[in-house]
One Martini backbone bead per residue (centre of mass of N, CA, C, O) as a GRO file, in nm:
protein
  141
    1UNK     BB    1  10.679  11.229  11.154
    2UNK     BB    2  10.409  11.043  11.082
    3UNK     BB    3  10.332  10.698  11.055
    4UNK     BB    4  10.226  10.380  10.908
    5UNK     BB    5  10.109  10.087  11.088
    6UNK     BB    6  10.152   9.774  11.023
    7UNK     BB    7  10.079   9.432  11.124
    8UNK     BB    8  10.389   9.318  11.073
    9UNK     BB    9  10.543   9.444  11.259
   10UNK     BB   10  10.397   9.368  11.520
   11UNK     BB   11  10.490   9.091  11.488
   12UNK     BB   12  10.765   9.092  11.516
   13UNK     BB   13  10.766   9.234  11.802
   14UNK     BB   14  10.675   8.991  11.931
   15UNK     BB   15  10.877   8.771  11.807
   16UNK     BB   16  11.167   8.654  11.957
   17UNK     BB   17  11.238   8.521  11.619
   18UNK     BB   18  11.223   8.816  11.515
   19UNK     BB   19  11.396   9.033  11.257
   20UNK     BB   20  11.389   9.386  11.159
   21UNK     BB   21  11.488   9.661  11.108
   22UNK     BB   22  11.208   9.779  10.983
   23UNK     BB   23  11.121   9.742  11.285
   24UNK     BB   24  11.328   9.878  11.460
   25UNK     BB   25  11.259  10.148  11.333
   26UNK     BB   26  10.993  10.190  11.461
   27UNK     BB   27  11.015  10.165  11.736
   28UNK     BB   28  11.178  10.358  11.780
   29UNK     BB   29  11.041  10.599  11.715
   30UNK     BB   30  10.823  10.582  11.924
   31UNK     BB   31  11.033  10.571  12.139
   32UNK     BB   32  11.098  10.829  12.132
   33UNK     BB   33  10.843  11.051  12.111
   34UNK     BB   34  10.842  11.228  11.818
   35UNK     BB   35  10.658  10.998  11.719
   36UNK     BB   36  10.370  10.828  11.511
   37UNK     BB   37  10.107  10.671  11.470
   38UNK     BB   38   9.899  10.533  11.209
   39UNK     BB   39   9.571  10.364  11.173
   40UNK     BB   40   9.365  10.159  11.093
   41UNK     BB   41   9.112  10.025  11.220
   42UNK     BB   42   9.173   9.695  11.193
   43UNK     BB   43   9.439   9.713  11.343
   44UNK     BB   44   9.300   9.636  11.642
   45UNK     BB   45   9.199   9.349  11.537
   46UNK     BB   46   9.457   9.196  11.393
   47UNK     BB   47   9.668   9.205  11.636
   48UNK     BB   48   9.480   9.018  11.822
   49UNK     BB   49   9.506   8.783  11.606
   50UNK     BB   50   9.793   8.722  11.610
   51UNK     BB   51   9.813   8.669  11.908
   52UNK     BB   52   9.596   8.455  11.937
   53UNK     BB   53   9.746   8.243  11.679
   54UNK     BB   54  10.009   8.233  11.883
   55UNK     BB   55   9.890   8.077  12.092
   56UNK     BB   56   9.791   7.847  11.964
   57UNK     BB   57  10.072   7.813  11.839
   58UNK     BB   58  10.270   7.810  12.095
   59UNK     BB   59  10.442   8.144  12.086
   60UNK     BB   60  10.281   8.172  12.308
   61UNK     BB   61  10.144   8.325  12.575
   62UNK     BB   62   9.893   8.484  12.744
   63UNK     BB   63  10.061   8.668  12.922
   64UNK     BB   64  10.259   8.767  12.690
   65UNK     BB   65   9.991   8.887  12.542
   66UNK     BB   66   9.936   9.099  12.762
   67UNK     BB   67  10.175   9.238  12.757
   68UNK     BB   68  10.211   9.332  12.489
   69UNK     BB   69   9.937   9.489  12.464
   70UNK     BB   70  10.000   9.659  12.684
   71UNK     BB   71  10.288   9.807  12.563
   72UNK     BB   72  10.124   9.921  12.309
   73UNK     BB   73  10.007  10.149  12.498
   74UNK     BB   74  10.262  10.369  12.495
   75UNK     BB   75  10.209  10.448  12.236
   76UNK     BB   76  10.150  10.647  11.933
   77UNK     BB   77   9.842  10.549  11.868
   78UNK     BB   78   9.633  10.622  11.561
   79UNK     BB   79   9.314  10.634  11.475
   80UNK     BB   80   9.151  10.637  11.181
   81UNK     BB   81   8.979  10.742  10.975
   82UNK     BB   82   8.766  10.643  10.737
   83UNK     BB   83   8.781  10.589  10.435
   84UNK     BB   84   8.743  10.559  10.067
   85UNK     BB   85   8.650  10.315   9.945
   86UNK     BB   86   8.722  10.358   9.642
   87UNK     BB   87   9.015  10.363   9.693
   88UNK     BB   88   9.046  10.104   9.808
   89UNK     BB   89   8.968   9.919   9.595
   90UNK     BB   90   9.183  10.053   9.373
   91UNK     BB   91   9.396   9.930   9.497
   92UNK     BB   92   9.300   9.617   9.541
   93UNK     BB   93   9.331   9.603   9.225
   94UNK     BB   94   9.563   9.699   9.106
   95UNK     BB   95   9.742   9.533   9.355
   96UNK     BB   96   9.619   9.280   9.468
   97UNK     BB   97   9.507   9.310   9.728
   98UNK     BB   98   9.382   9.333  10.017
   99UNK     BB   99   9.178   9.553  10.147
  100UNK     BB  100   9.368   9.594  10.427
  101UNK     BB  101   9.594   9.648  10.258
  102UNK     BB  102   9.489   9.890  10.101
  103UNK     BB  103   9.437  10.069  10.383
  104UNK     BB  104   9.734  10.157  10.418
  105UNK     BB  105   9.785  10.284  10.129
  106UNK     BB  106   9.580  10.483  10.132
  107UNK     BB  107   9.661  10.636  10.389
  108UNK     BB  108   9.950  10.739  10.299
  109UNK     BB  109   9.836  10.859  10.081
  110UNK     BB  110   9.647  11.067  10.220
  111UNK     BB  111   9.863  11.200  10.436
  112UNK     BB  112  10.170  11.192  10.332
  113UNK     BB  113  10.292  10.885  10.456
  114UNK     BB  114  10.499  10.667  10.580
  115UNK     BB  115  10.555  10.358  10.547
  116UNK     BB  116  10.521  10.078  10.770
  117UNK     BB  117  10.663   9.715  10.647
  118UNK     BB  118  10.647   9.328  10.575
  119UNK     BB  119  10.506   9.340  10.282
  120UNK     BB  120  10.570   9.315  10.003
  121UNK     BB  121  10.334   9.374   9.845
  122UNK     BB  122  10.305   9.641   9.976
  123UNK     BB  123  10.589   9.779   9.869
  124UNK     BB  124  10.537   9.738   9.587
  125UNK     BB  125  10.287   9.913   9.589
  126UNK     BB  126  10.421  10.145   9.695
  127UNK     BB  127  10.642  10.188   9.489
  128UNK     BB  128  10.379  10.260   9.227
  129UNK     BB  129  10.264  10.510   9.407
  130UNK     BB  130  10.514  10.649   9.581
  131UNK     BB  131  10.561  10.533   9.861
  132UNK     BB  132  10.674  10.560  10.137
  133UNK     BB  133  10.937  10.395  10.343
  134UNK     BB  134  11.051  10.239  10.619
  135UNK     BB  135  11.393  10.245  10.679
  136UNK     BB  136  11.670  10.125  10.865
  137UNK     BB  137  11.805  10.379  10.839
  138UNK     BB  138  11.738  10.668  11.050
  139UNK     BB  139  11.843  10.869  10.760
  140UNK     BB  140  11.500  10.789  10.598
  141UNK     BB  141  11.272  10.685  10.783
   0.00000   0.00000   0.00000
């Protein structure tokens, strides 16, 4: 099944300094070659900003950010088609997040497909909606 992939899971693998279960749990599906991601149009322009503010603030150099971006294309992410504005509008008035953050819950929830994320106000978020998301447990996916 495949699952919806936001920028946080991506910044922990970007940082050799970051680790989370459920961000290796996200990785692994994708490396095991049997799962893919949809992200929302957004997210790759979110990625390329996390690596370049990682340049700028001396985390990461130029070069290793031009590889971690080239491995990511490695991966099956696939952009998702625009939202219904009004949807995301309304997760991020319910649940006070910013209109990018309500665009990854507003995705899972319109595919019915599991969220992978590191943030928590997301994860509230998905909990409230019933948003399933990815858990460090291989078996719970």
């Amino acid at each position: 099944m495949p699952f919806v992939l936001d920028a946080s899971i991506v910044g922990c693998w970007c940082f050799r300094d970051e680790h989370d279960a459920r961000a290796e749990r996200a990785w692994d599906l994708l490396e095991s070659k049997e799962e893919h991601a949809l992200v929302p149009l957004h997210w790759w322009f979110e990625i390329r900003n996390v690596v370049l503010q990682a340049q700028r603030h001396g985390r990461v150099t130029e070069d290793y950010a031009t590889q971690f971006l080239r491995g990511l294309e490695r991966f099956a992410i696939n952009l998702a088609p625009l939202p219904d504005q009004g949807a995301v509008f309304a997760l991020a008035r319910k649940h006070r997040l910013t209109f990018y953050d309500a665009a990854y819950l507003e995705l899972a929830q319109r595919e019915g497909l599991v969220l992978a994320t590191l943030d928590e106000q997301i994860v509230r978020a998905a909990h409230g909606e019933n948003v399933p998301l990815v858990n460090a447990a291989p078996d719970t996916i």
